[in-house]
C-alpha positions as CSV (number, residue, x, y, z in Angstrom):
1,X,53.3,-34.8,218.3
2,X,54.0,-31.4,219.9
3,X,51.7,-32.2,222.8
4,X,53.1,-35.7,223.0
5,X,56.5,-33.8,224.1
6,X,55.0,-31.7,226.3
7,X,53.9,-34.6,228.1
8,X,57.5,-35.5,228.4
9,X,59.1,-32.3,228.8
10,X,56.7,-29.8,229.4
11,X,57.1,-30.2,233.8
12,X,61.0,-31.5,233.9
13,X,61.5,-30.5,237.8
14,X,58.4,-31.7,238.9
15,X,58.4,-35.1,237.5
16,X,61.9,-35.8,238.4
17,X,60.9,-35.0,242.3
18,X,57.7,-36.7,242.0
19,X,59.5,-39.5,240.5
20,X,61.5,-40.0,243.4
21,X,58.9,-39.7,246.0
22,X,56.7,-42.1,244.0
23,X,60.0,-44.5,243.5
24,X,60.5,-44.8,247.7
25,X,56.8,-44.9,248.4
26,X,57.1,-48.2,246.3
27,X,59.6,-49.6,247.6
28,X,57.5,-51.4,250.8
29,X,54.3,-51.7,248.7
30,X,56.3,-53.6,246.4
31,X,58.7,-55.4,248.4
32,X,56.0,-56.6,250.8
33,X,53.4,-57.9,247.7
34,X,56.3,-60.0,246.2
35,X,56.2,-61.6,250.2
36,X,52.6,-62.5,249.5
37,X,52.8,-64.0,246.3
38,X,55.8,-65.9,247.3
39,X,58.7,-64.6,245.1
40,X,61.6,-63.2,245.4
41,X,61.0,-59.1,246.1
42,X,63.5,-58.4,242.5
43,X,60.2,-59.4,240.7
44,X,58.4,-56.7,241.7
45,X,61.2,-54.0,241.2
46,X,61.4,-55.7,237.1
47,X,57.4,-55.9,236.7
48,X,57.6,-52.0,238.2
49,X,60.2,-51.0,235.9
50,X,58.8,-52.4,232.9
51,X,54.7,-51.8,233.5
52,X,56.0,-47.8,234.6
53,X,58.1,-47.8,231.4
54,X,54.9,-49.0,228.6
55,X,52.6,-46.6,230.9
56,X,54.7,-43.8,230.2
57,X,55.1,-44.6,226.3
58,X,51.6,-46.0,225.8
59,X,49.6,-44.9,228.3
60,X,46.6,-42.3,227.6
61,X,46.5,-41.2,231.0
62,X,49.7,-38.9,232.2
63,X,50.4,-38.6,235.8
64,X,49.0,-42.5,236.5
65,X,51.6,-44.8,238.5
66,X,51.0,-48.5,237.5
67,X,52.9,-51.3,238.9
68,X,53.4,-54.5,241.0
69,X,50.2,-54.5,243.4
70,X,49.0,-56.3,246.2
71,X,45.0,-57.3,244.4
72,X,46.9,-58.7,241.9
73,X,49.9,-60.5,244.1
74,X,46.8,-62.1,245.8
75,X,45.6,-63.7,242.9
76,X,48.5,-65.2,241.8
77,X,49.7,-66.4,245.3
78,X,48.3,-70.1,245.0
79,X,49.5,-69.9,241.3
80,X,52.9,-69.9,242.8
81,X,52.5,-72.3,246.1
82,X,51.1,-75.1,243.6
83,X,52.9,-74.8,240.2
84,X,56.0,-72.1,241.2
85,X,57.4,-69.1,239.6
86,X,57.1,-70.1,235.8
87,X,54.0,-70.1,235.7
88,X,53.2,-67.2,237.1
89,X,55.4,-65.8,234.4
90,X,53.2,-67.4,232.4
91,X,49.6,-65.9,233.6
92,X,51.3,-63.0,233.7
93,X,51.8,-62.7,230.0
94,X,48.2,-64.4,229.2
95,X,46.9,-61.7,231.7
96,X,48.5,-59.1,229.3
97,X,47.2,-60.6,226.3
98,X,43.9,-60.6,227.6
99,X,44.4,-57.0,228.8
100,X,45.1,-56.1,224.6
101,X,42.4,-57.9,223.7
102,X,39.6,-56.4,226.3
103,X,41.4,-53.1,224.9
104,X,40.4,-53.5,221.5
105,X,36.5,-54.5,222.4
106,X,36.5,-50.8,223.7
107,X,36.2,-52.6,227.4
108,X,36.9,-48.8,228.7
109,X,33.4,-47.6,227.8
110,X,32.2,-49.2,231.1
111,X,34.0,-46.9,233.2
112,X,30.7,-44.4,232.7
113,X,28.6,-46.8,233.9
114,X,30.4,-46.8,237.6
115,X,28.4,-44.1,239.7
116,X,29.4,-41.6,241.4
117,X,28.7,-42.9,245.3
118,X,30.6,-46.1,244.3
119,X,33.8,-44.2,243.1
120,X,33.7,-42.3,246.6
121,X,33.6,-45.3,248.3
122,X,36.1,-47.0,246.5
123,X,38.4,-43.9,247.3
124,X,37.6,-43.7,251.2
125,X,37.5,-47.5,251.3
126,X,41.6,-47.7,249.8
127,X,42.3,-44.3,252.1
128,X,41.1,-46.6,255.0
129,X,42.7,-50.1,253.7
130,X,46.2,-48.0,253.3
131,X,46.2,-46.7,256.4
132,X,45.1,-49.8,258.6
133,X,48.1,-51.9,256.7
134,X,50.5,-49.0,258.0
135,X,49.5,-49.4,261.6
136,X,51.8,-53.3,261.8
137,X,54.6,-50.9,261.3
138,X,54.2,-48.7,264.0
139,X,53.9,-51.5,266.4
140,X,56.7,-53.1,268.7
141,X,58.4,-50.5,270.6
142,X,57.7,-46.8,271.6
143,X,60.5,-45.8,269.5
144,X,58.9,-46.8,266.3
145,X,55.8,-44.8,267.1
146,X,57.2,-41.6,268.2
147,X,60.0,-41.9,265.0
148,X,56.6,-42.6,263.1
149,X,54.8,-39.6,264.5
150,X,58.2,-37.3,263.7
151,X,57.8,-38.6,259.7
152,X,53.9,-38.0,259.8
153,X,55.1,-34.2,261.1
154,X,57.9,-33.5,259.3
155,X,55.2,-34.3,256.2
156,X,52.6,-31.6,257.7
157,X,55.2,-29.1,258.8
158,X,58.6,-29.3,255.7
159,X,56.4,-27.2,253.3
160,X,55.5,-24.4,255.4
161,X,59.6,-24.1,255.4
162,X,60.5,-24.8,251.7
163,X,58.2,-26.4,249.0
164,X,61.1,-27.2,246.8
165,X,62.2,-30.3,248.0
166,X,59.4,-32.4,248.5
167,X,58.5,-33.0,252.3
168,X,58.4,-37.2,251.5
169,X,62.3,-37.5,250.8
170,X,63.0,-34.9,253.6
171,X,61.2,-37.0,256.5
172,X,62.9,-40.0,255.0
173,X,66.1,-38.6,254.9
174,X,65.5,-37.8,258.5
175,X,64.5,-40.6,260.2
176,X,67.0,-42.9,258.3
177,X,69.7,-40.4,259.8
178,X,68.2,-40.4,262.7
179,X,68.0,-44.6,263.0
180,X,71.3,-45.5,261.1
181,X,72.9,-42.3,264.0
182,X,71.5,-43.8,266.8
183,X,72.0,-47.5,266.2
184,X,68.3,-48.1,266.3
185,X,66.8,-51.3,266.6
186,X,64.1,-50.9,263.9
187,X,63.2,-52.9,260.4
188,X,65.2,-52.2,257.3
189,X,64.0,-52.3,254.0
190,X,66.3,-54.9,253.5
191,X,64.8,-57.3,256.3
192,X,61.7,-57.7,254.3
193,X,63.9,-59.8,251.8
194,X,67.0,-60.1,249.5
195,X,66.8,-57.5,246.6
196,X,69.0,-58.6,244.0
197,X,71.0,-56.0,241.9
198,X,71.4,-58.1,238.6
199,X,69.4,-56.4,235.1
200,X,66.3,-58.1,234.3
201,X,66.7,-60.3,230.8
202,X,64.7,-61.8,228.4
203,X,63.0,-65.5,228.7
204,X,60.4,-67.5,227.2
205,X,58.5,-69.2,230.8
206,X,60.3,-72.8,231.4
207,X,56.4,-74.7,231.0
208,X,55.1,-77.3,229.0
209,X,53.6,-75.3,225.5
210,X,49.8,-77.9,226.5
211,X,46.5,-77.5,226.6
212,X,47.4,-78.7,230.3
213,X,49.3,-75.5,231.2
214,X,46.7,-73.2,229.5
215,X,44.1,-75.2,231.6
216,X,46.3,-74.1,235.0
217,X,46.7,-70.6,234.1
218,X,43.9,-69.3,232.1
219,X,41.5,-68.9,235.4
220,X,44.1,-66.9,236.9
221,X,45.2,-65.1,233.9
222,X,41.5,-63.8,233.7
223,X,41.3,-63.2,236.9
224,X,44.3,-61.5,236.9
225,X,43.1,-59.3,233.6
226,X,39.8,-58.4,235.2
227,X,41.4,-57.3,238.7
228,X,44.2,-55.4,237.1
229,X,41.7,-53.5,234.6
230,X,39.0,-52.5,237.5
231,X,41.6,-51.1,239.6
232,X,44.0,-49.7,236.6
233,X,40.8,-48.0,235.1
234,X,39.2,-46.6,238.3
235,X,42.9,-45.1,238.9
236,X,42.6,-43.4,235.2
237,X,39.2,-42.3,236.3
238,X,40.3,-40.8,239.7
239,X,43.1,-39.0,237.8
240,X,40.5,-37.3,235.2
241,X,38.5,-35.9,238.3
242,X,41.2,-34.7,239.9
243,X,43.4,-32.7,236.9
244,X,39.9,-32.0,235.6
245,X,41.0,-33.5,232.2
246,X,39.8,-36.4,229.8
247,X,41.8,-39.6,229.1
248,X,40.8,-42.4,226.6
249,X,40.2,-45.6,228.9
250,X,40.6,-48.2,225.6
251,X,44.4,-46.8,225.0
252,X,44.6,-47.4,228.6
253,X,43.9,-50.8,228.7
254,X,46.3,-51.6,225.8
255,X,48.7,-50.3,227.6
256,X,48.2,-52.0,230.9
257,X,48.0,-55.4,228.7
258,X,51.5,-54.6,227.0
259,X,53.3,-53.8,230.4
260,X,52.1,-57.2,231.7
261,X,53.2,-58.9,228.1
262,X,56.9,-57.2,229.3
263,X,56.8,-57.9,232.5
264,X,56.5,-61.4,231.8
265,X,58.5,-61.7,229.5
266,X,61.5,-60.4,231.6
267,X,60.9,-62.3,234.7
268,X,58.0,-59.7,236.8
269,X,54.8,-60.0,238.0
270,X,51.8,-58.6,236.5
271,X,50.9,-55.6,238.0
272,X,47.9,-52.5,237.3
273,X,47.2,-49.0,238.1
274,X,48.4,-48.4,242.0
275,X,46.1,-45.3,243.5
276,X,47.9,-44.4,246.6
277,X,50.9,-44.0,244.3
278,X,49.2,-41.9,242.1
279,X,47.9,-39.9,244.0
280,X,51.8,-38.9,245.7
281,X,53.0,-38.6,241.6
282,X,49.8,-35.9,241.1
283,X,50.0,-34.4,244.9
284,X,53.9,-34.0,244.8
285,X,53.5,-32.0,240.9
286,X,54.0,-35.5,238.7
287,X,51.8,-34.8,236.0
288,X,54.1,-35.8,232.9
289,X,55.1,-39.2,231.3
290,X,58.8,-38.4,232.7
291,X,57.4,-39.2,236.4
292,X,55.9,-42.2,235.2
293,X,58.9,-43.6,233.7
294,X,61.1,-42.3,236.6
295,X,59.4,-44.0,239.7
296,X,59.7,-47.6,237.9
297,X,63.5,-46.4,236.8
298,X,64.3,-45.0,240.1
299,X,63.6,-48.0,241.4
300,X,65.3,-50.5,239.1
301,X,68.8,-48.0,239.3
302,X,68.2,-48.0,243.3
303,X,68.5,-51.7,243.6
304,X,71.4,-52.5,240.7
305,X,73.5,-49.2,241.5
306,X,72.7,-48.2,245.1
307,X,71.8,-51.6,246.5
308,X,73.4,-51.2,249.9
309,X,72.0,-47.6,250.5
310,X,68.1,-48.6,249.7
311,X,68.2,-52.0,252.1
312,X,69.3,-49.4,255.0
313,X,65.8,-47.0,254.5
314,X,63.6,-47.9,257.7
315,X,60.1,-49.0,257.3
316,X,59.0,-46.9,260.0
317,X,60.0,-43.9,257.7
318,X,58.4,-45.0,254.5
319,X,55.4,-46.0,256.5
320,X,54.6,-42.7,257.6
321,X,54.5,-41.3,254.1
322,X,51.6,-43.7,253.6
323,X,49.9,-43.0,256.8
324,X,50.1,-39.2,255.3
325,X,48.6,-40.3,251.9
326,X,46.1,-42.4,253.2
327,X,44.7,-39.3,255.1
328,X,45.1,-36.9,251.9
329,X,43.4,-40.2,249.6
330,X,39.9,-40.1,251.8
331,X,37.7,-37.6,250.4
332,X,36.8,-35.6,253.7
333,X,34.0,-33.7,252.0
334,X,32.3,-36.9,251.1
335,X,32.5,-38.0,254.6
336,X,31.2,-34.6,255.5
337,X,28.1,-34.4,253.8
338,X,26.8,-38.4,254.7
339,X,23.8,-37.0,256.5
340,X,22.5,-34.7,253.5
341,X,23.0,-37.1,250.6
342,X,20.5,-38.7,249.5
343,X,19.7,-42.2,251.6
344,X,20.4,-44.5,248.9
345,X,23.9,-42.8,248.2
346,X,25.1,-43.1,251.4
347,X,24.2,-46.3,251.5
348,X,26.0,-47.5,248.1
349,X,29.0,-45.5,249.5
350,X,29.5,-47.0,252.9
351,X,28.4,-50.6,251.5
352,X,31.3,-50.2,249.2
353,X,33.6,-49.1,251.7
354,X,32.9,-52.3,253.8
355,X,33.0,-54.3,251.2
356,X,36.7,-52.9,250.0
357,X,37.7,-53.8,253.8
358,X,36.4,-57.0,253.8
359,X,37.4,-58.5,250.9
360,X,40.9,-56.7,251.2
361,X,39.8,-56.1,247.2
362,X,38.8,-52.5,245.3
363,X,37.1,-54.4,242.4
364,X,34.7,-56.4,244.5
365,X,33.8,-52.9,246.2
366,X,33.1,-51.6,242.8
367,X,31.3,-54.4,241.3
368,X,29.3,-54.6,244.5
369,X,28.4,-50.9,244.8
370,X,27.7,-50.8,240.8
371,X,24.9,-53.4,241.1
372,X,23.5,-52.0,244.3
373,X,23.6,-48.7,242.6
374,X,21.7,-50.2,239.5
375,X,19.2,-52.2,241.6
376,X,18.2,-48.8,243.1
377,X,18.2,-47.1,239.8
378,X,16.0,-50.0,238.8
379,X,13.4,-49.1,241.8
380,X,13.3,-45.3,240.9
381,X,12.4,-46.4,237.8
382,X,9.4,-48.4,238.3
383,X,7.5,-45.2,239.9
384,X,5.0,-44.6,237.5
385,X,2.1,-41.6,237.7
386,X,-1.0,-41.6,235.6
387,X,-3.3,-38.3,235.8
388,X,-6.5,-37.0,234.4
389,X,-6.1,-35.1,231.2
390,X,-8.5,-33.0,229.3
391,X,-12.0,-33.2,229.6
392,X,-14.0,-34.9,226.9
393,X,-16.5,-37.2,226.1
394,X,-13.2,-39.6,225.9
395,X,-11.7,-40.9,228.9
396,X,-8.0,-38.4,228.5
397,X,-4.7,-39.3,230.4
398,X,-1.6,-38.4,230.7
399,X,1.0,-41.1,232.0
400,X,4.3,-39.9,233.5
401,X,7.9,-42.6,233.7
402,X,9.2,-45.3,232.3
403,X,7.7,-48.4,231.2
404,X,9.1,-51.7,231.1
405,X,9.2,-55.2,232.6
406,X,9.6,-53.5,236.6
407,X,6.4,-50.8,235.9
408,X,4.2,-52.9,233.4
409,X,2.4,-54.7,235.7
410,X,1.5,-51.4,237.9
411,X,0.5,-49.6,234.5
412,X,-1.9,-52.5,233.4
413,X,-3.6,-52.8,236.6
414,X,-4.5,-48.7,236.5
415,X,-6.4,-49.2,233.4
416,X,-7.8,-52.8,233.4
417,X,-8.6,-53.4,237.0
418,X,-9.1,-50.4,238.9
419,X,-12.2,-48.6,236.6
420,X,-14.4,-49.9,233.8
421,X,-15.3,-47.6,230.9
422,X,-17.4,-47.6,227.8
423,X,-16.1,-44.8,225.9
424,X,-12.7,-44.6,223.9
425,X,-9.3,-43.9,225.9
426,X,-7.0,-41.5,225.2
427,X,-3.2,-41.9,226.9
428,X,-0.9,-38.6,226.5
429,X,2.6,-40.5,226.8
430,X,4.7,-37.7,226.1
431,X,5.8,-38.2,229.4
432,X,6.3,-41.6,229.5
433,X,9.1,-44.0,227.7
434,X,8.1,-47.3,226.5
435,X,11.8,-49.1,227.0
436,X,11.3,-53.3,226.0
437,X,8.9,-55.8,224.9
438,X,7.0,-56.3,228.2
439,X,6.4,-52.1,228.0
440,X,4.9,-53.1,224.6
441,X,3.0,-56.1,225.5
442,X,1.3,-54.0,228.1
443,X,-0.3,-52.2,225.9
444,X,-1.2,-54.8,223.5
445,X,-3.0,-56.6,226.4
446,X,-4.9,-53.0,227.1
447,X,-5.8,-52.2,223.4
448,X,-7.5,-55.8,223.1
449,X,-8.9,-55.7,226.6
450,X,-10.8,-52.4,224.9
451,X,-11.6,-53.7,221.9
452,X,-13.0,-56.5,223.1
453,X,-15.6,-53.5,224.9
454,X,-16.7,-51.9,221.8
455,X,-13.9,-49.2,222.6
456,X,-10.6,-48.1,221.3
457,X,-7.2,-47.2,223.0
458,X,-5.0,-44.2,221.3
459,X,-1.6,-43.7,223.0
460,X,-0.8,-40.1,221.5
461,X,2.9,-37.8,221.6
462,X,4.4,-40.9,222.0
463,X,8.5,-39.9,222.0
464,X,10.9,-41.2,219.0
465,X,11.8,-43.9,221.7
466,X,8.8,-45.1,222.1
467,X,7.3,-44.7,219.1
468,X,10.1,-47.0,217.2
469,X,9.7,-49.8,219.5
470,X,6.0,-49.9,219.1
471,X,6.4,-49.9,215.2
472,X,8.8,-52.6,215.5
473,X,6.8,-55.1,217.6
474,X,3.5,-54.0,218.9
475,X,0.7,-56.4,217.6
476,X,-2.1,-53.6,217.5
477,X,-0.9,-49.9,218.3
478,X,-1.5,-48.2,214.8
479,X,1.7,-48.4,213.2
């Protein structure tokens, strides 16, 4: 309980500014996913309000920003062109359940299985991604670059002057001055659409309770689920390397489900973990459940209270905080040291890179990068090494790696094609780890090769691994 309110209380100043920063960095993210899934841009600002708020109650992982994103606005964009906004209200909720119930199978274990390469390329790849969909922005007039390069500097240059304000809302503040003093042509927030200021209220989706509407929405819903959790979870993960501290990844899921079952339920969008916003909550000192809750309440209170102020921010300025955190989200180092990691690294990191800009989705990155990652896992693996051992009147060696359906064939072939003996063999597989039933059958098919000879086959030091699985199943290893 005590560290439960430190979570809340324990960084006051900090989250409130971080809170802020976070709130206006979502406003075009936001606004412009709602675009692309065809609503109206106040279901966004709800689903943020209401996937912030269960995050900040719920959620096991402090400083994480979840809310309305553009993987899963995607998803549910032909959702809305073919069956409208209900029942996307709808998949939004079974999404959510979904969530809960991946939560409770423990579906956070798998984040340990996502290597390291992969999570750098996922990074660099959403660094990249951020800061190509900031470049439409900058385009149309020299006035909108050269206000865009005056945000990206006042960014750089504001804390060298005064780190108490943080330099986000100071470059904002500036270049909306700057526009609205000058009578600029330039985009608005408020072009992008009408933000309503009514509260968001309760309501049961206006579908048909059939098998017909769970047939249209569960595909999505799952998709949705699957999306939300990849990206929401990698987010968590990013967050534990970065504050160099743990965070349970089941309680996270939970909580990403329950904000989607709210969201629904009041009229938003289901939403997931948002990295670039993140990463502005921890860079800009957000590390408490207060700056979680603030950016979605920010942003509710902005639209309802100070409607007419927020529709008069400028893109141009809200873009270049982006561009800025798209530079600060690519890990330079990583870049850095290409040439001196290993091949296969490199490889899984730049394949999951192009894959992330591609696709225009971070989960097919990951999923990719995972299975290329475990396909050259698998190939190490099959390297097997079999050397002479002691010198007796037995034929003595020792075999090095691991054995199973990849190596079997390689191990077999040492000792039943490439010598003939008369004498008894002797196999130190201390080294080696017998892993499934092909391992096993392998040296089944070498003991009653032998036997058939006149000669016997003794695997000896075999390891607790190994020795188990030969106890359990082997046919003729001495039990």
């Amino acid at each position: 309980m005590q560290n439960y309110k430190k979570e809340w209380f324990g960084n006051i100043r900090g989250d409130i500014l971080a809170g802020v920063v976070v709130c206006l960095a979502l406003f075009p993210e936001v606004i412009g996913f709602m675009l692309v899934a065809g609503v109206e841009p106040i279901v966004g600002v709800y689903a943020t309000f209401f996937i912030t708020a269960v995050a900040a109650f719920f959620g096991a992982r402090t400083g994480l920003i979840s809310a309305a994103a553009g993987s899963v606005a995607l998803v549910l964009a032909n959702l809305v062109a073919e069956h409208g906004v209900n029942y996307l209200f709808a998949a939004t909720i079974l999404a959510g359940v979904i969530q809960v119930v991946l939560g409770l199978f423990k579906v956070g274990i798998l984040m340990r299985y996502i290597p390291k390469p992969v999570m750098l390329g996922f990074v660099n790849g959403l660094g990249i991604m951020m800061f190509l969909s900031q470049l439409d922005h900058f385009k149309g007039s020299s006035v909108l670059i050269l206000l865009g390069v005056i945000g990206v500097a006042i960014i750089f240059l504001a804390p060298k002057l005064t780190k108490r304000i943080p330099a986000p809302i100071i470059s904002i503040v500036v270049i909306t001055a700057l526009v609205l003093g000058l009578n600029l042509n330039v985009q608005l927030l408020g072009d992008l659409g009408t933000i309503s200021s009514e509260l968001p209220r309760f309501g049961i989706p206006k579908v048909p309770f059939t098998l017909e509407t769970l047939r249209i929405i569960f595909p999505t819903s799952l998709s949705v689920a699957i999306v939300g959790l990849v990206e929401s979870l990698l987010t968590a993960q990013l967050v534990d390397e970065l504050t160099h501290t743990p965070s349970d990844k089941n309680k996270e899921s939970l909580s990403q489900g329950l904000g989607n079952l709210a969201s629904g339920f009041f009229g938003g969008i289901a939403g997931c973990g948002m990295i670039g916003q993140t990463i502005i909550n921890i860079s800009y000192g957000g590390i408490g459940r207060l700056a979680t809750f603030l950016s979605g309440f920010f942003m509710l209170m902005s639209v309802v209270l100070f409607n007419k102020v927020v529709v008069q921010i400028p893109i141009i300025a809200l873009a270049a905080v982006m561009v800025v955190v798209a530079y600060e989200t690519v890990d330079w180092r990583s870049v850095k040291r290409l040439t001196i990691m290993p091949k296969n690294e490199s490889f899984v990191m730049i394949t999951t890179i192009a894959i992330v800009l591609i696709t225009h989705n971070l989960a097919y990155g990951v999923v990719i990068g995972t299975l290329i990652s475990a396909i050259f896992a698998a190939f190490k693996m099959t390297h097997i090494s079999i050397e002479p051992g002691t010198d007796t009147d037995d034929y003595h060696y020792k075999a090095h790696g691991h054995l199973y359906f990849a190596s079997a064939e390689k191990f077999t072939d040492f000792f039943m094609n490439n010598f003939s003996h008369e004498g008894n063999l002797v196999i130190d597989v201390s080294a080696m780890t017998l892993w499934d039933s092909t391992a096993v059958e392998a040296v089944d098919k070498l003991i009653s090769k032998n036997k058939n000879t006149g000669s016997n086959v003794t695997l000896i030091n075999p390891n607790k691994q190994s020795k188990d699985l030969l106890k359990k199943i082997s046919s003729h290893h001495k039990k």
